[in-house]
Every structure is written in structure tokens, then in C-alpha cells.
C-alpha positions as CSV (number, residue, x, y, z in Angstrom):
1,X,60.5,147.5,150.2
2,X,59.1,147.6,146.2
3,X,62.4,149.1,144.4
4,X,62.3,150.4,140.6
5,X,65.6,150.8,138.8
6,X,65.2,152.7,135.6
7,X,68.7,151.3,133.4
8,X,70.5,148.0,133.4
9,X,73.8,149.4,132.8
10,X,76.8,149.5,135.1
11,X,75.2,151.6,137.8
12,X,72.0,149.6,137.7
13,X,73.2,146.5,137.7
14,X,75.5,147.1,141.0
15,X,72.9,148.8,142.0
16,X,70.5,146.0,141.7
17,X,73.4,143.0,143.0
18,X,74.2,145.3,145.9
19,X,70.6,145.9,147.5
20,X,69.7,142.3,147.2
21,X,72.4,141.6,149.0
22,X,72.0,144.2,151.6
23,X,68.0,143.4,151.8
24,X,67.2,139.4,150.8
25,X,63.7,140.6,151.2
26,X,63.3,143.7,148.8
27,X,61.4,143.4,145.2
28,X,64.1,144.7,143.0
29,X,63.1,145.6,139.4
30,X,65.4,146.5,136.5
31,X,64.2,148.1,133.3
32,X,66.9,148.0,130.5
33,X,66.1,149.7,127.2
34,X,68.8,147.4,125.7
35,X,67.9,143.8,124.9
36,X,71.0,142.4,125.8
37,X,71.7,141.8,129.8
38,X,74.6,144.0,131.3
39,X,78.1,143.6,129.6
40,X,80.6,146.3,130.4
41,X,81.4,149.1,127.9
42,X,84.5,148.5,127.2
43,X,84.6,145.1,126.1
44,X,82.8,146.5,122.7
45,X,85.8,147.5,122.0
46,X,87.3,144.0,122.1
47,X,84.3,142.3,120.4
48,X,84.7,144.9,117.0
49,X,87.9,144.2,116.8
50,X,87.7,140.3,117.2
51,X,89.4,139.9,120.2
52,X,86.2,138.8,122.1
53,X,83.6,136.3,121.1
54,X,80.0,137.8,121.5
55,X,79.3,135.6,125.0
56,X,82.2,136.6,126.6
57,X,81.1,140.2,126.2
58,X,78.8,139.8,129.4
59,X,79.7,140.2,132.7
60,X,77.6,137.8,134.1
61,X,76.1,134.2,132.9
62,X,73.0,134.0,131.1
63,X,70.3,134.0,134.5
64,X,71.9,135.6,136.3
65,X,69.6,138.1,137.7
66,X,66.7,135.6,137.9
67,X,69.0,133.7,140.0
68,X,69.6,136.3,142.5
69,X,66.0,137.4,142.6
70,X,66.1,140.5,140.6
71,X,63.1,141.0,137.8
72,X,65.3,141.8,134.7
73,X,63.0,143.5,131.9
74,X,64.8,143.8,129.3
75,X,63.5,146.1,126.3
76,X,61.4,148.0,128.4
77,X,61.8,152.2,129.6
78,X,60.2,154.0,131.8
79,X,58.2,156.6,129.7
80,X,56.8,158.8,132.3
81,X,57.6,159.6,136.2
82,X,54.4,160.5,138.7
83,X,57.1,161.2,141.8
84,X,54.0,162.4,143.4
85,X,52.4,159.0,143.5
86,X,55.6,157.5,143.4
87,X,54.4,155.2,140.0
88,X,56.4,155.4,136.7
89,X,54.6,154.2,133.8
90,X,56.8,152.1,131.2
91,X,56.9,152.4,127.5
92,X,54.3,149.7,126.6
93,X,51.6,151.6,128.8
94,X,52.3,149.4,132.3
95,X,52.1,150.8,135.7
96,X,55.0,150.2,138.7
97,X,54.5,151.6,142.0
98,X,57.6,152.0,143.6
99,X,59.2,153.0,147.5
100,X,61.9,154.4,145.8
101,X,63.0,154.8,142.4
102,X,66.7,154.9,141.2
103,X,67.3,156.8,137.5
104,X,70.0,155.1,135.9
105,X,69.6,155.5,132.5
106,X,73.0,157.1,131.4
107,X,73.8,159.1,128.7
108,X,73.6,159.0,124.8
109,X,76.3,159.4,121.7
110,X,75.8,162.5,121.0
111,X,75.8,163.8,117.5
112,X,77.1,166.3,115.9
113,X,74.7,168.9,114.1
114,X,75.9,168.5,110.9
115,X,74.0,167.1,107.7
116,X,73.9,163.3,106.9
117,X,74.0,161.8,110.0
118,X,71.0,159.9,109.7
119,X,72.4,158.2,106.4
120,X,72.8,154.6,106.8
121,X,76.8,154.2,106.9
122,X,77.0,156.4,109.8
123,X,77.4,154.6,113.4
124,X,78.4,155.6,116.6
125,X,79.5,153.5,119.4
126,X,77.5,153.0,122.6
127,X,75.2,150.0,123.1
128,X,76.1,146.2,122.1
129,X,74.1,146.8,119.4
130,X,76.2,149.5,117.8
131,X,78.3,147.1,118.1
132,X,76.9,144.6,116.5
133,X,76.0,147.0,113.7
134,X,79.3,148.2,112.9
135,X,80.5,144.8,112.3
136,X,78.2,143.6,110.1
137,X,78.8,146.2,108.2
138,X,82.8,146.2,107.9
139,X,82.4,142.9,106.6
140,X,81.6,144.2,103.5
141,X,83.4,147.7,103.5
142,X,86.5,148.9,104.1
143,X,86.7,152.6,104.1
144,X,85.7,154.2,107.5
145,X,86.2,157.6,108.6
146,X,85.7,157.8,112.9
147,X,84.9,161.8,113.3
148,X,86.8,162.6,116.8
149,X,90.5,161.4,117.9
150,X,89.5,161.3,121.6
151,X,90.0,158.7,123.6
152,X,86.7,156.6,122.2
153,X,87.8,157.6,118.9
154,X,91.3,156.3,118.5
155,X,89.7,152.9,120.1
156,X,87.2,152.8,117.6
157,X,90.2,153.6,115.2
158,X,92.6,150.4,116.2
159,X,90.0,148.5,116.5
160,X,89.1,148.7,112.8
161,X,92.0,149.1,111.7
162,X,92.8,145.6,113.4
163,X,90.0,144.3,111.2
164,X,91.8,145.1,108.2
165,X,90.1,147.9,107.3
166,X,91.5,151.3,106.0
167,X,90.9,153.9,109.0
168,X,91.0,158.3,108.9
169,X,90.4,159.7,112.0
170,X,89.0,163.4,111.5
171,X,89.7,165.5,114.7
172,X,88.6,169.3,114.9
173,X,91.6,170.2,117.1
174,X,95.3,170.6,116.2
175,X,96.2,167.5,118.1
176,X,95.2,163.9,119.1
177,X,93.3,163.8,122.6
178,X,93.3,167.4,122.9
179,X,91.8,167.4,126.6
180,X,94.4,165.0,127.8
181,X,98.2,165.6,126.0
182,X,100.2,168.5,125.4
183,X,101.1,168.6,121.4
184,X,104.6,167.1,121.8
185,X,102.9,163.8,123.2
186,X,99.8,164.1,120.9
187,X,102.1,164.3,118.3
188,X,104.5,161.3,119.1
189,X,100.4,159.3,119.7
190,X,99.6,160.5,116.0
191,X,103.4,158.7,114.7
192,X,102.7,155.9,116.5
193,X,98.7,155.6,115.1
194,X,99.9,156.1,111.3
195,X,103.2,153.4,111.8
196,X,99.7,151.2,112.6
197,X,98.2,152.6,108.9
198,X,95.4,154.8,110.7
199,X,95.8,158.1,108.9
200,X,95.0,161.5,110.8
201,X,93.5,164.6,109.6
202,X,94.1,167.5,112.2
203,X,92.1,171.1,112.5
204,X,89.6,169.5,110.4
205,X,85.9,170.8,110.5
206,X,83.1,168.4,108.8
207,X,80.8,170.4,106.9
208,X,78.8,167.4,106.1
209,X,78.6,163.5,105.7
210,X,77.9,162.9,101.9
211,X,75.5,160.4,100.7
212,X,75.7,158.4,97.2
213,X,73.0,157.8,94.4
214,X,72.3,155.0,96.6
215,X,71.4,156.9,100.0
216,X,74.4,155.2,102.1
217,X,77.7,157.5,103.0
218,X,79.8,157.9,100.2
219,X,82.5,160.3,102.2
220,X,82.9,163.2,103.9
221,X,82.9,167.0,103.2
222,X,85.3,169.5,105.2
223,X,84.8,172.7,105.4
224,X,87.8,173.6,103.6
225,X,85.7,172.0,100.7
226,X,87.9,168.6,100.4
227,X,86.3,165.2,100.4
228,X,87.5,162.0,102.2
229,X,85.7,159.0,100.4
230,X,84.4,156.6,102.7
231,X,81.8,153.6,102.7
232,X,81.0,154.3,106.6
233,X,81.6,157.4,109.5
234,X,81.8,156.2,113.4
235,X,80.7,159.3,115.2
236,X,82.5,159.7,118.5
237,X,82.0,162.9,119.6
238,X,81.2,162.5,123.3
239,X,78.0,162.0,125.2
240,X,74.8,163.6,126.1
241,X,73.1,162.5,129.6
242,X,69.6,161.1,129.4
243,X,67.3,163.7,131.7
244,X,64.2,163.5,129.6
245,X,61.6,161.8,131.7
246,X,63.2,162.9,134.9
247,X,62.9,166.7,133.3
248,X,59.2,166.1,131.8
249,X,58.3,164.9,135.6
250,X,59.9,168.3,136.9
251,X,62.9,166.9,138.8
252,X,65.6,169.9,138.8
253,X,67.5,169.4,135.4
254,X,70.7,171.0,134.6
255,X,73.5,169.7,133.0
256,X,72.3,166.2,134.1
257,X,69.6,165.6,136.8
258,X,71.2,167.6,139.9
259,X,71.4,165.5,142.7
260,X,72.4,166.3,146.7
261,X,75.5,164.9,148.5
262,X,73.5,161.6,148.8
263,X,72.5,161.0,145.4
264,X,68.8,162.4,146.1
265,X,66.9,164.4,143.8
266,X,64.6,167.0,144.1
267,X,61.7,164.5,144.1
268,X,61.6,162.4,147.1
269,X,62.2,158.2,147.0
270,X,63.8,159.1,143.5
């Protein structure tokens, strides 16, 4: 049994430890667009805010996968899907044949479509080397607007805030975690974020990220026309799922890739 697992992420990497252990004998193959082996999301928040040193970040020891007979390629995609000859072709041009194929390539940070976001100040938070990123550069710069006070947001939030850094957290609805609190609890949340010295700006629309003479961020623009000034913006603004190979192979596409009761999708051994 040859199987292909497109993302090294959570699902992937389960994936990956629970088939070898069902099936000593399959070829299990992992592509990871990352270059970092698996490490769970969550502990990025930890490692921004200091709390957890970089090798600690991983959930499993460097070797791991080698050790257990999986082929780990890290820094490698699969670029194209033949389900019809059951071969995906990866981004450097190689051909895998596969006996069944498992898409796990997650979702994105999605952005929101408002000018500047491609300035260099402006992060979001998804992959260790966001991360990584966003450190460097509050080592140097203290002012950082996070646009969203969702639950990713107000993580990002503490967490720089526990660098030392001056936080606003910009949220387009009239309340903190507007999907999750009613506003009497959002508001006791937003007393208990500002007694931390994160400020909060409420029913607040970005109109646009501003740059300097420079090119980098040099604040914010609302579009009640007032400015926050900022040295960098952490975008959390939710996700968008990755269905672009499985949609340019024609796999049924909706708001994801749609999937039966078993987890199979419209193209078989995928």
C-alpha cells in the first residue's frame, strides 16, 4: 500500500503515526509546505510570548518520523492532482503515484481586503514561521495594532503585551469575541484586557494600513478617518481553507473540499 499525505500538520501527522501503526508494511509519505516538522498550533502562542523555548515547540523529537518509517519531505507541495491516474505532481516538478491520497493541507490566514496589507509590518499568525517573524520584529518595535479581538486575537494581544510591548486590539463588532459572549461578559473580558494595558477599540472599521516614507506600517486608518500609529499590524481575521489543487483537479469544492460520511471525496483513493 503506496500512501501520499499532502500536509504535515496536525491531521497529517496522526494521520501518518496512526497508519504505520495499523500497517508496519505501508510506504507512508508526508509532504509539508512548512520547513519545520509538526509542532502544535498553539504552542506559538507560548513561544511569542517567551514562555516556550523554540525546541520545545515540537511535538515530537528531531527524527522522529524517520524513526517510525514515515518519508517526511519537508518544504515540498503538491502542485497538481491526476486522481485519474492516481499521481500528484509536487512543486519542484516530481512525480508520486499513490493507492490513496489524503489532502491535508489546512487552511490559510485570511486577509482582509483592505489596502497595505502587503507592507512589511503587517503579520498574521499561522505557521512557526509567523512566528518567528513577529518576534524578530518586536525586538525592535513596540507599537502593535492586532486587527480582530477573537479568540486568536486577544492571544496574539497578551502575548505581546507580555513582551512589553504596547498592544490595541481593533475589533469591527461592538464587543470582544462577538461569536462567543453576550456584551455583559465581553464587556467584563475588555476590563480585565485593559487592567493588563491592552487598549480596545470597538465598532471599529479599518479603512486601510498606512505605510511611512520608508514603505513599513506607520499606523492604521479607520473609517471614521482617525489614525492609530503603529510600527506593526497582526491580522487575525480568521481562516480560509486551502482547496486549490483539489479544485484545479475537479474534486467537488464548496466551502472546503466536500467530503462523504467517511471522509471520501468525489475522486476515488483521495
Amino acid at each position: 500500500m503506496n500512501i501520499l499525505i499532502a500536509g504535515g500538520g496536525l491531521a497529517g501527522t496522526m494521520a501518518a503515526k496512526a497508519l504505520r501503526e495499523l500497517d508496519p508494511g505501508a510506504a507512508v509519505t508526508v509532504l509539508d509546505e512548512e520547513r519545520h516538522r509538526y509542532y502544535p498550533r498553539p504552542n506559538l502562542i507560548e513561544f511569542l510570548a517567551g514562555r516556550l523555548p523554540f525546541e520545545k515547540v515540537f511535538a515530537f523529537p528531531e527524527g522522529w518520523a524517520a524513526k517510525q518509517g514515515i518519508d517526511l519531505r519537508l518544504g515540498q507541495t503538491v502542485a497538481r492532482l491526476r486522481p485519474a491516474e492516481r499521481t500528484a505532481e509536487t512543486g519542484s516538478g516530481e512525480i508520486l503515484s499513490y493507492d490513496a491520497l489524503l489532502l491535508a493541507t489546512g487552511a490559510r490566514a485570511a486577509l482582509p481586503p483592505v489596502p497595505g496589507t502587503g507592507l512589511p509590518g503587517v503579520f498574521v499568525l499561522r505557521t512557526l514561521d509567523d512566528a518567528l517573524a513577529l518576534a524578530e520584529h518586536l525586538r525592535e518595535r513596540r507599537r502593535t495594532v492586532v486587527l480582530g479581538g477573537g479568540l486568536l486575537g486577544l492571544e496574539i494581544a497578551r502575548a505581546v503585551r507580555g513582551r512589553g510591548g504596547e498592544v490595541i486590539v481593533v475589533e469591527f463588532f461592538d464587543r470582544l469575541l462577538p461569536r462567543q459572549l453576550d456584551p455583559a461578559a465581553a464587556g467584563i473580558l475588555k476590563a480585565q484586557f485593559e487592567r493588563l494595558g491592552v487598549a480596545v477599540v470597538l465598532g471599529a472599521a479599518t479603512q486601510e494600513i498606512l505605510g511611512g516614507a520608508d514603505g513599513a506600517v506607520r499606523g492604521l486608518k479607520l473609517a471614521s478617518g482617525a489614525e492609530i500609529a503603529a510600527d506593526g499590524v497582526v491580522v487575525a481575521a480568521g481562516v480560509r481553507p486551502e482547496t486549490a489543487v483539489a479544485r484545479e483537479a475537479g474534486l467537488a469544492v464548496g466551502k472546503g473540499i466536500v467530503v462523504d460520511d467517511r471522509m471520501r471525496t468525489s475522486a476515488p483513493g483521495v
